[in-house]
N, C-alpha and C positions, 0 to 999 in steps of 0.2 A: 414544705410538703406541696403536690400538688396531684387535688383530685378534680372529677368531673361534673359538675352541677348541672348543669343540660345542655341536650343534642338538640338544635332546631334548624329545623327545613322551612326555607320560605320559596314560596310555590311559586311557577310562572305565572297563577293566578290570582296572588295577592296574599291567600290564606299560610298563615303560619301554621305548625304543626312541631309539638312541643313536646319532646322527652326526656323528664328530670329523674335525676340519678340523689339519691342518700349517701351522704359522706360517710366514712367511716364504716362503712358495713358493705353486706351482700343486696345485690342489685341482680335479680335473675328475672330475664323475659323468655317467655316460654312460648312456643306458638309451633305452627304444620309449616313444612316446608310453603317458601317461596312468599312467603311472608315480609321478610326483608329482613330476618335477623341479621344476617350476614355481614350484612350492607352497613350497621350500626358500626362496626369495627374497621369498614373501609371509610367511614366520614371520619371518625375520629382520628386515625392516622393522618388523613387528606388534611385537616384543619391544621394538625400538629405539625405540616412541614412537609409533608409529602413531596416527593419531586412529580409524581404523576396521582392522578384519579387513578384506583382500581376498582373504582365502583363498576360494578357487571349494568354495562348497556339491559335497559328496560325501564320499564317504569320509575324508577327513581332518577334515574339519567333523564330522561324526557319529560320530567311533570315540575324537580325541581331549580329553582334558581341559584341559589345560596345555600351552602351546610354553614350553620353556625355550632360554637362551642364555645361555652360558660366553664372556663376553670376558675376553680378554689385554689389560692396560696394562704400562706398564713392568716398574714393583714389584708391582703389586697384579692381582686379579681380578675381577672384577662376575659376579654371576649374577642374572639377570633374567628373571621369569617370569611370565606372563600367561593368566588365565582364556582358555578359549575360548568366544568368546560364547553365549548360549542361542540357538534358532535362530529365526529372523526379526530377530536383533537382528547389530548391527555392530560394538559393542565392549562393554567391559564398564569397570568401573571399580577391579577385582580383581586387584589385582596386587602382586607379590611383591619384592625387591631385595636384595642379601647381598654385602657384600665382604668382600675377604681377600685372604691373600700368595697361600695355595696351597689353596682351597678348589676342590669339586669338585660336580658335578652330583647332587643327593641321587638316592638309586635308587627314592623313593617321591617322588608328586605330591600329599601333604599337607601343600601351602602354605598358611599363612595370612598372609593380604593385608597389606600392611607400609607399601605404598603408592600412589600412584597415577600414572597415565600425566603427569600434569607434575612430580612426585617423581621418575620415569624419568628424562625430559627434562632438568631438573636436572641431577642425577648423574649421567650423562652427557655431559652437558654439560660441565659443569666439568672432570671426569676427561679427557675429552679434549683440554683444556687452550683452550677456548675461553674468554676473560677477557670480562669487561664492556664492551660495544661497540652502537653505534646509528647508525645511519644517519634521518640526517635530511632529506628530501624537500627539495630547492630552492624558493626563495621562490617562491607562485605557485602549488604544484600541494597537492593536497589529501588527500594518501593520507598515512596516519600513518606514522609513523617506526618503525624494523624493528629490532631485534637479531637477530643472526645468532646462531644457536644447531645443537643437533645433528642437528635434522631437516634446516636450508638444507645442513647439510654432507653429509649424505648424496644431494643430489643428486649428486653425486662420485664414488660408491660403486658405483651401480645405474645394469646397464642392463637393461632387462624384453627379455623376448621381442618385444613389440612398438614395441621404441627401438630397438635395437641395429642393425636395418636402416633406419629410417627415413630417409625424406629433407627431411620438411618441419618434422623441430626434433630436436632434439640431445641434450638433457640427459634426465634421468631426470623423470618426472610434467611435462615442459616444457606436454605437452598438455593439462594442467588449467588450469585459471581462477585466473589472478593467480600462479601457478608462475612464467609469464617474469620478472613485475615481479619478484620478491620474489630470482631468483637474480641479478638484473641490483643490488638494491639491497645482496644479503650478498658476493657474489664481490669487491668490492674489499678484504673483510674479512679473507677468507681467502687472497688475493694478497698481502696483507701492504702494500697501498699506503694504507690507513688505520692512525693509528698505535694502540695499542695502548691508551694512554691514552685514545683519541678520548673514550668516554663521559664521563668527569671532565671533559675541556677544555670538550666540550659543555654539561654542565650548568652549569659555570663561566661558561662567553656566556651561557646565557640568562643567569643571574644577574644579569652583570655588565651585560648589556644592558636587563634592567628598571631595573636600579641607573640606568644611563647617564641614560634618559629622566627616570625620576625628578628627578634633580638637574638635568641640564638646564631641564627644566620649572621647577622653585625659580626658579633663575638668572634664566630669562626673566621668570618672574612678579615675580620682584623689580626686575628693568630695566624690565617697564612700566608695574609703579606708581610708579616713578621718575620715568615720562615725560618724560625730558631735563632731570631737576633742578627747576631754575626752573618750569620752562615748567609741570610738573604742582601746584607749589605755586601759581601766581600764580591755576590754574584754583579749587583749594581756596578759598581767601583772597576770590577773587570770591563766590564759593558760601555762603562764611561772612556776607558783607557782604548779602548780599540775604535771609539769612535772621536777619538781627539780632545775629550773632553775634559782628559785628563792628561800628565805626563808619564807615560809609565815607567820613568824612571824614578820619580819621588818615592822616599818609602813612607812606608802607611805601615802602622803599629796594627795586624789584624785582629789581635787580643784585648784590644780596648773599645770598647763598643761605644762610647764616646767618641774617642777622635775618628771613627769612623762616619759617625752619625754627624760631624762636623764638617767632614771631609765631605761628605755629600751633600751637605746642607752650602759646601762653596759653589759645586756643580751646580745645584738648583740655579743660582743667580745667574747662568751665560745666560747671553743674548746672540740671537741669531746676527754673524757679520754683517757688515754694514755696506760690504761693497756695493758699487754700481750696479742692479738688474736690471738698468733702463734696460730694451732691445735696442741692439746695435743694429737692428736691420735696416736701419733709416742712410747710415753711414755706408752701409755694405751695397746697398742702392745705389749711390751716388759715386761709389768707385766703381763699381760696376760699368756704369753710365759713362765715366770719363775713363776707363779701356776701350771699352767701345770706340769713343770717339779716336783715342792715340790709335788705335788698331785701324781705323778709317783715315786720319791723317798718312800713317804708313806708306797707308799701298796707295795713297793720291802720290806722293814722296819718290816712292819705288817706280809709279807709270813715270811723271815727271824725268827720274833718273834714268833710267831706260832708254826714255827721248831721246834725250841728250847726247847718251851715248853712241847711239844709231849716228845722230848729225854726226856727231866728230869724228865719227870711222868712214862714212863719206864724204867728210870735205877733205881728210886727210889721204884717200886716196885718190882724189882729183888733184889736187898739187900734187902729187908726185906724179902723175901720168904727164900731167903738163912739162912739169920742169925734164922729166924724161925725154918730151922729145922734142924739148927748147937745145936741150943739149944735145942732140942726134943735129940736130939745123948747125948749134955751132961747129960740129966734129967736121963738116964738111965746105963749112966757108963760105955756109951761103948768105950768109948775113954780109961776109965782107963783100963780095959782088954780086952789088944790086946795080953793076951797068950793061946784064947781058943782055943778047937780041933775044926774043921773048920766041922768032924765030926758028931758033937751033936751039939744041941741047948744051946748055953751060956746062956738061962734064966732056962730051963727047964734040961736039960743033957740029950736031949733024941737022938735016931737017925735021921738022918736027909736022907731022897729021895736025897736030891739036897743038897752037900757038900756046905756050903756058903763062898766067897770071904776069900782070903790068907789074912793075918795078912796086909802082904807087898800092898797089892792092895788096902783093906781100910785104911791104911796109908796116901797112896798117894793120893786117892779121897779125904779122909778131908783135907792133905793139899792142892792140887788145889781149894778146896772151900772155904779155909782160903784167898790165894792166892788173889783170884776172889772177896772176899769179900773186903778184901785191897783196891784191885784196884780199883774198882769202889767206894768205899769211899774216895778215894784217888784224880779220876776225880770231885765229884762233885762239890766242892768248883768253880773253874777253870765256870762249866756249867752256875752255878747261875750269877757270875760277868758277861758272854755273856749276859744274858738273861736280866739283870742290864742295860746293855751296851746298849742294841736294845730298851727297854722301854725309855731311855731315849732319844734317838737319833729321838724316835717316839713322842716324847710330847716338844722336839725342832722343828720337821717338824713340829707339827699339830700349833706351834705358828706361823712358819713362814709362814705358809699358810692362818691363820689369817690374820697375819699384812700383806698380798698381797691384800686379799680381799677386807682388809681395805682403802688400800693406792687406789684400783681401783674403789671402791666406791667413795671415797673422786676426784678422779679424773671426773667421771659422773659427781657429781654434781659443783664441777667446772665447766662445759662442759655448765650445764644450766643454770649457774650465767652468762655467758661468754654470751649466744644468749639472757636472760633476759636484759642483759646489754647494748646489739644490739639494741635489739627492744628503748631500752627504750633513747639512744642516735638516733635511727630515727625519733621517734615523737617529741625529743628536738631539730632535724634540721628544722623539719616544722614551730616548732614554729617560730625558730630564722628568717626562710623565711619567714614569715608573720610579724615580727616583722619590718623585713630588708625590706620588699615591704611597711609598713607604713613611716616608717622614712626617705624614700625615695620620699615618694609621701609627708608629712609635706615639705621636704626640697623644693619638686616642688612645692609647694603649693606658694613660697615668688614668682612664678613666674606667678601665675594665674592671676595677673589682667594684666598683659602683653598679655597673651593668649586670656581672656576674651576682651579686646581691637582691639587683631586681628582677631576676628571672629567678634566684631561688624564690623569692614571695609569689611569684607568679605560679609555679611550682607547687610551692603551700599551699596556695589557694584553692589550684586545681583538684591536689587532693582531699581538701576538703568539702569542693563539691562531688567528685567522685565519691566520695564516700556517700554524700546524702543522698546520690541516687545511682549508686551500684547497683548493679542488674543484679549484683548476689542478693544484696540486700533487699530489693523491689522484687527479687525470688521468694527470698525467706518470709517478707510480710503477707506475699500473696497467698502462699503454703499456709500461713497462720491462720487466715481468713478462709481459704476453703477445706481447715480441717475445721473453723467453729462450724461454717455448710454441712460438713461432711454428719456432724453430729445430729444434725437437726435430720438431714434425710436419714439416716439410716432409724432413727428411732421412728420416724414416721412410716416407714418402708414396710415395719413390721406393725403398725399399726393400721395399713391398708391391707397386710399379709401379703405384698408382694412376692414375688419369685425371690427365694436363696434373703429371703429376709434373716434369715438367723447372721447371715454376715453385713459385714461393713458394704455401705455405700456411701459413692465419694464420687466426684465432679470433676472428670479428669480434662483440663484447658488444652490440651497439646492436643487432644485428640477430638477434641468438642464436643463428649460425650458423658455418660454416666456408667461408671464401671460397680463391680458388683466386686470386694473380692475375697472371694473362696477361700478356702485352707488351702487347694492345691491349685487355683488355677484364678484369672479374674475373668473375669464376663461383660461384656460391654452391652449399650443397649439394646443392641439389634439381635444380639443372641437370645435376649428374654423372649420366653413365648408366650403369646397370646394378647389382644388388644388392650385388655383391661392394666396389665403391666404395663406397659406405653402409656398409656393416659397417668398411672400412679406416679412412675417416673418422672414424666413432665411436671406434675401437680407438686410432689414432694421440693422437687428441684426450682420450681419458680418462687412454691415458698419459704422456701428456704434461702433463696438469695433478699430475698423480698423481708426477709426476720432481720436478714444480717444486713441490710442497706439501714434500715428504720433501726436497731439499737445502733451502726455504727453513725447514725445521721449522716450516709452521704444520698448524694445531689441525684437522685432517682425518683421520677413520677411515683406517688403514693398509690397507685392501682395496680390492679389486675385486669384484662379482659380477655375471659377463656369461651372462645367459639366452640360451642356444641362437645362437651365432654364427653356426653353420656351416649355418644355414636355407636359404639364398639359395644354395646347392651341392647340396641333395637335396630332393627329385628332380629327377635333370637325363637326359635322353636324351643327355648326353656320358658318362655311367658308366664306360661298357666303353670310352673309352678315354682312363679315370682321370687326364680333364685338370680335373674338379671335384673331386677325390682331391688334386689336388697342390696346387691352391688352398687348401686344407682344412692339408692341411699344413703351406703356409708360413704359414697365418693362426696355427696353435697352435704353430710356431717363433717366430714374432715374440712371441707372449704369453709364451712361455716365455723365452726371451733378455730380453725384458725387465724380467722378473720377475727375473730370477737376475743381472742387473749391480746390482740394488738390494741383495744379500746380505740376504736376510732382515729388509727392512723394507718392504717391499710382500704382500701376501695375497692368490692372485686364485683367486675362487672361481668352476668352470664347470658348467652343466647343461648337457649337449648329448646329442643323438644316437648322435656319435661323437666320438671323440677321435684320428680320423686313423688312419693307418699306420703310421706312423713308430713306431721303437721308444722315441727321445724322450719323446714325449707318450703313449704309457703308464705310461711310470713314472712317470705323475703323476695316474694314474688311482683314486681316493681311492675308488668303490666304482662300480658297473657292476650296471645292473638292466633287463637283458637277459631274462634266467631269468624266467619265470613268480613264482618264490618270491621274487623281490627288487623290493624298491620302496621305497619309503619307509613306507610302511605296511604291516608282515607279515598274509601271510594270515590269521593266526590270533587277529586283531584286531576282524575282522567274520565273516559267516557267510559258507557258501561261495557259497549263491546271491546274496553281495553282490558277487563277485568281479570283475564287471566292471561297477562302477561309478565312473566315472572320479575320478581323484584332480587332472588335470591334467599 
């Protein structure tokens, strides 16, 4: 259980300011607007985890330093204390936390910060006995999975001043953003129709559900590179034959799944040929290199021969010009008479203008022309054998230039047999991988009914946490739980004489309301008329979850605290004749009776107005701030010209 033993404020000015609350029963403070009742229901939230202060800037924001709060557990105590924010700001991060059996509210506000607002929440948490629990969203929708903790349980707890009459939603902060989802997704938590364990079993699926796929997947990948036995061998073995790896003329038995699985198991064993891949291009360079040079010897070869040629077609036309007209000299005898008068003319005997050449001069001219004739008959022999020489030396190069060309041809297409040869040992490695990935999965194969065995357990299992926490099931428990609700408000409904009390009410979660229903029609909140309904509603409805958390003992704050019930009765022009007076009354009978059948395990805390007439519902009147001098903030906190600046 947990209730609230005191609220203290400790002041910027040192003075503490102390408000203790009675276990187990009704705690009703009564006072005039601006009082600070309000403000009682915004500290204690703020203490309990709040993400922000909503305390209303004014005097309680300005005078105090610290809200502290004394909760009651069973055995133990928590005190819990929280900066109050600097101003323009919403929270702070300063905060304080202390247990014990019997400790008690220190009388000075010199905390120093111990922890922080999700260390609260925590401890809290825990201490109120909420266990490890998650709610996980239906396949399909996208909002993350929720634990329920001790903020979702104080929806439970609180109704504000402006819940408590309303009509168009029910719960505490219902009217915030993602408040509806978040109580729709923790209230099976605290109904007790989720079990207890759920988190563990949870994490346990997922597990066992990636586990699931996982193996699954194996399993199949191993059946479909099985491909039906045979049928995926015979594809292999074809695969092998067209890339050399086989002969495809051996026969192969395709009906014996064995000598197949053997047959393949030989192919595994090639090895990529062994030939030479050095690059030849080192060799191919160097022939290269010496064409070049044969190609350069050549045509030096070719100038050379050329030469040659030229001399020997001139010197062979100079001997024959010579000996031509050595012979025209002999045809006419003039060589035999060399005793003519140089005179006259040796053919004619005539005189002669121009005496012609001395006996002795053409002498010597025919022999240097005999001479000349020798001699260059003499070289030519010597000429031809050069020219012999160079032809040959040139039809040696033009072979060796041949057999260069050839040798570097021959070496090209080595070049392509060599990357042919590449390629064609690439696609006989795929094969033998595709071979090797079959004969591996056969071998895992002797292990599939073992696999097949631990995925059916896997299987079992999961259905068996399915079951503990089937949505039908966490349906039906939740159904059970707010038909025992449903029993309680409806008897109470008519004991407040609500609207359409002759029929069934009932707490409908889907729609986060309280429906009425009819013989012929059902009625939701908003359709009941008049304030005093709304407040019954609420009243019925919170204690009634409040009956069923305390007999089911789940993990919910042991309080109430209802902000100004009795609103929707003052001001009324029926006063004077105190038929809003007895309303009023039977509303703080009902809180009270059913406060006091719980013996001291319920806590319901009231700010109102008033607290009736009755003599009842005063003596439950915990302090009353009426008087000028009483409020929740003593005058002598701020200055007097502060005095009437409201507190709320």
């Amino acid at each position: 259980m947990m209730q609230i033993r005191e609220l203290v404020l400790y002041g910027r000015n040192g003075k503490v300011r102390h408000l203790p609350f009675s276990l187990g029963t009704v705690n009703i403070i009564t006072g005039k607007s601006k009082s600070g009742k309000s403000a009682v229901g915004d500290i204690i939230d703020y203490c309990m985890g709040g993400s922000s202060c909503n305390i209303a800037d004014g005097v309680v924001r300005d005078t105090v330093d610290w809200y502290g709060l004394l909760l009651q557990f069973e055995d133990e105590r928590v005190l819990v204390a929280r900066k109050n924010p600097e101003k323009g700001q919403q929270t702070t991060s300063d905060c304080y936390i202390e247990v014990g059996k019997e400790i008690e509210s220190p009388q000075t506000g010199e905390f120093s910060s111990n922890t922080n607002v999700d260390g609260i929440e925590e401890t809290l948490t825990r201490r109120v006995g909420i266990s490890e629990n998650l709610n996980i969203p239906p396949e399909g929708q996208s909002r993350k999975s929720l634990a329920a903790n001790i903020r979702h349980a104080l929806y439970y707890c609180f109704q504000g001043q402006d819940e408590i009459a309303a009509k168009n939603f029910l719960f505490h902060r219902q009217s915030e953003n993602f408040i509806t989802q978040a109580i729709k997704d923790t209230i099976p938590y605290f109904l007790g129709a989720v079990s207890e364990g759920a988190l563990a079993l949870e994490n346990e699926r997922s597990i066992l559900k990636r586990q699931l796929v996982i193996e699954k997947r194996k399993l199949e990948e191993n059946r479909y590179l099985m491909g039906g036995g045979s049928t995926r061998a015979a594809v292999l073995i074809t695969e092998a034959q067209q890339v050399g790896l086989l002969d495809a003329n051996i026969p192969i038995d395709y009906q014996n799944y064995g000598k197949l699985q053997s047959v393949l198991e030989s192919v595994e064993k090639w090895n990529p040929s062994m030939e030479d891949f050095d690059d030849g291009m080192d060799e191919l360079t160097s022939l290269q290199s010496k064409l070049h040079e044969a190609q350069n010897d050549l045509n030096e070869i070719k100038e050379n021969l050329n030469s040659a040629k030229r001399y020997w077609g001139e010197t062979t036309g100079y001997t024959s010009e010579v000996e031509h007209q050595k012979l025209r000299l002999e045809s006419i005898g003039l060589f035999e008479k060399l005793d003519f008068n140089p005179g006259e003319c040796p053919l004619c005997f005539g005189k002669l203008t121009q005496p012609l050449p001395s006996v002795e001069m053409i002498k010597k001219s025919i022999t240097a022309l005999d001479k000349s004739i020798e001699s260059v008959t003499r070289e030519q022999p010597k000429l031809r054998t050069f020219i012999s020489k160079l032809e040959n030396d040139e039809q040696q190069k033009q072979e060796e230039i041949k057999r260069l060309k050839t040798e570097i041809d021959s070496l090209y297409q080595q070049e392509d047999e060599k990357e042919k040869l590449r390629d064609l040992n690439v696609r006989r490695g795929k094969v033998i991988g595709r071979i090797s990935l079959w004969l591996e999965s056969v071998q895992n194969d002797a292990t599939s009914e073992a696999q097949e065995q631990h995925i059916k357990k896997i299987e079992e299992r999961l259905n068996e946490i399915d079951g503990a926490l089937n949505r039908d099931s966490v349906e039906e428990r939740k159904q059970s739980a707010l038909s025992r609700i449903q029993q309680y408000m409806t008897k109470w409904a008519e004991e407040l004489q609500l609207e359409h009390s002759d029929s069934p009410y009932r707490l409908d979660l889907n729609k986060m309301t309280v429906v009425v229903d009819k013989s012929d029609r059902p009625v939701p909140l908003k359709q009941l008329g008049s304030g005093s309904n709304w407040v019954g509603v609420h009243l019925i409805t919170y204690f009634a979850l409040q009956y069923y958390f305390i007999e089911s003992n789940r993990s919910v704050p042991r309080f109430l605290f209802l902000d100004q019930p009795s609103q929707v009765y003052f001001p009324s022009e029926l006063d004077e004749q105190k038929i809003d007076e007895d309303e009023v009354n039977k509303m703080y009978k009902f809180i009270i009776d059913r406060t006091e059948e719980l013996h001291g395990q319920l806590q319901v805390i009231v700010v109102d107005h008033t607290a009736g007439e009755e003599d009842q519902s005063h003596q439950f009147v915990t302090e009353s701030w009426w008087k000028d001098d009483k409020k929740l903030i003593p005058d002598d906190w701020y200055e007097p010209n502060e005095a009437l600046i409201p507190v709320s």
